[in-house]
N, C-alpha and C positions, 0 to 999 in steps of 0.2 A: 439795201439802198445806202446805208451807212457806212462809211471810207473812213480811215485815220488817215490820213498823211502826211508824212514825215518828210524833214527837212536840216540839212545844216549840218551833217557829218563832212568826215574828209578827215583828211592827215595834221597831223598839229606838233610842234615837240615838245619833249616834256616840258611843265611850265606853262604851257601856253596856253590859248583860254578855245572855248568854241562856245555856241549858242547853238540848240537845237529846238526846235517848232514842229507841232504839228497838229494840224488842220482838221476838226473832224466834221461832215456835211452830209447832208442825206435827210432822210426822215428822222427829226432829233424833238422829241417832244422836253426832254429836259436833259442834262447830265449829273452824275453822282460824283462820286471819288474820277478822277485823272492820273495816271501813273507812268513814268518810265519805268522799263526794264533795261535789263542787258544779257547779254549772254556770249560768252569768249566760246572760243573752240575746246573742247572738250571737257567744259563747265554748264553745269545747271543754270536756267535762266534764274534771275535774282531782282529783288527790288531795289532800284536803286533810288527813285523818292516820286513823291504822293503827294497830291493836293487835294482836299472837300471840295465841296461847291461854294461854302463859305471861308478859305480861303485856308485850312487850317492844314499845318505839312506834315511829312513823315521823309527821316533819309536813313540811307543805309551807313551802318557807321564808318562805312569804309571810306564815303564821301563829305561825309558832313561838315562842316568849314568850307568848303570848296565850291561845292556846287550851291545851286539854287533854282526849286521849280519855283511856277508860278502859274497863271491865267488867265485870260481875257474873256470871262465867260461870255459876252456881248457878241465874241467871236468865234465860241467855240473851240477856242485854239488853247493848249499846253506848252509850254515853254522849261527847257533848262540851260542855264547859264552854266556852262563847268569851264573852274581855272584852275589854276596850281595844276592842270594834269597830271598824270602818273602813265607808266607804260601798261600799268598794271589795270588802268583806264581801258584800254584795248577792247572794243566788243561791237556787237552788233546790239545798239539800241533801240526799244521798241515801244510804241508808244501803245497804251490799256487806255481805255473808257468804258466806263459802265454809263450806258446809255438808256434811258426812254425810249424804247424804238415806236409806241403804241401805248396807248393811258392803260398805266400800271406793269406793263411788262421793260423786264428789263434783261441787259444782256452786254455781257464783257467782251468789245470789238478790239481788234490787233490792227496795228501798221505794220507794213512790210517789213519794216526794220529798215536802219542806215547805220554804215558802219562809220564807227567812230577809231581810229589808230594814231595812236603815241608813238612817237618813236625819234629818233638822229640822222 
């Protein structure tokens, strides 16, 4: 019953900023940690940054300056802010939660992904 949904990709050029969201609903008794990934073409998918429940982050060093997660735990929803882009930004982004699905069980759900491209 539990959905991530993802939002806010699209093309940007270097430089340029995007905002990405996403949604999670269903049977949610609580959530844990919050994370984007990514993952290019013919690249292992990778952390690109983390938030607690209590608000505390983690970024991958490749973005930090740049980007910025965040939370609206009232809503459920993940949020990251990326600027300064890179081409090297390029990927299909995905959004992790560790979710409550049931008192005391828990479980690492995936969004579809949305792709995010740098480019001229």
């Amino acid at each position: 019953q539990v959905q991530l949904v993802e939002s806010g990709g699209g093309l940007v050029q270097p430089g340029g900023s995007l905002s990405l969201s996403c949604a999670a609903s269903g049977r949610i008794f609580s959530i844990n940690v919050m994370g984007w990934y990514r993952q290019a073409p013919g690249k292992q998918r990778e952390l690109v940054a983390a938030v607690t429940n209590d608000g505390r982050t983690d970024y991958a060093d490749s973005v930090k300056g740049r980007f910025t997660v965040s939370r609206d735990n009232a809503k459920n929803t993940l949020y990251l802010q990326m600027n300064s882009l890179k081409p090297e930004d390029t990927a299909v982004y995905y959004c992790n939660a560790d979710i409550e699905y049931d008192s005391g069980s828990f479980y690492f759900y995936w969004g579809q992904g949305t792709q995010v491209t740098v480019s001229s």
